[in-house]
C-alpha positions, -999 to 999 in steps of 0.1 A, spaced: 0 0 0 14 32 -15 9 63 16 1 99 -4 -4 128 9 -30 140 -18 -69 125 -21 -77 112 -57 -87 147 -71 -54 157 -65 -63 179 -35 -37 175 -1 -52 155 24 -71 171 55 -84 152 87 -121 149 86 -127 174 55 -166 164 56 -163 187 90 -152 217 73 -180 241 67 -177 265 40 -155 295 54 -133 265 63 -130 246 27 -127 288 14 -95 293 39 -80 261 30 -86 270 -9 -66 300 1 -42 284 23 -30 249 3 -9 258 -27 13 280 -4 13 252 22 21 227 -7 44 251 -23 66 254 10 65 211 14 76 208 -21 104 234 -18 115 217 11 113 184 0 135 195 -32 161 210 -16 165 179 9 151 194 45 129 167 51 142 140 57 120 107 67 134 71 71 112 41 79 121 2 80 101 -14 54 82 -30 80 75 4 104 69 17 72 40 -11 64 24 -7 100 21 34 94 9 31 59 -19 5 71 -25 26 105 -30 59 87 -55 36 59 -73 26 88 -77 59 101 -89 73 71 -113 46 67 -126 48 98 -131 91 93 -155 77 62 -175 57 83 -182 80 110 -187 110 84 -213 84 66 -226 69 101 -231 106 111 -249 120 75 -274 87 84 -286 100 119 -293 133 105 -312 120 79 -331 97 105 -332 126 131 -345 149 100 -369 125 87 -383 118 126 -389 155 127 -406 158 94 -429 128 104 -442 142 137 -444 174 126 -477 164 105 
């Protein structure tokens, strides 16, 4: 298992970014190509510097998949009880 830093539409990778609201997702627009800028530049002229085993490396990739997995469930688990708390309301409302 490969361990990026970017989602699959190219975008950096953000903790729990069904969380942001939408002066959040506006100030990371703003915010990410410097932040990515300053990472690459770094990265280019050798000032990070990260060294795993191959089998550290294994457990961290598959740790931070889990986590990431896990962030999608409880985003999906927590768009269901809305839709059952919404949908309660609606109902006894009539």
């Amino acid at each position: 298992m490969e361990m990026s830093d970017r989602t699959e539409d190219g975008s950096f990778k953000v903790s729990n970014p069904d969380a942001f609201g939408e002066i959040e997702r506006e100030e990371w627009r703003k915010v990410e190509p410097t932040l990515m800028e300053v990472i690459e530049e770094l990265r280019n002229n050798d000032k990070i510097e990260t060294q795993f085993r191959d089998s550290a490396k294994t457990r961290l990739t598959t740790c931070i998949a889990n986590c990431d997995e896990n962030s999608e469930i409880w985003n999906a688990f927590g768009r269901v009880l809305d839709d059952l708390l919404f949908l309660r309301c609606s109902i006894t409302q009539f």
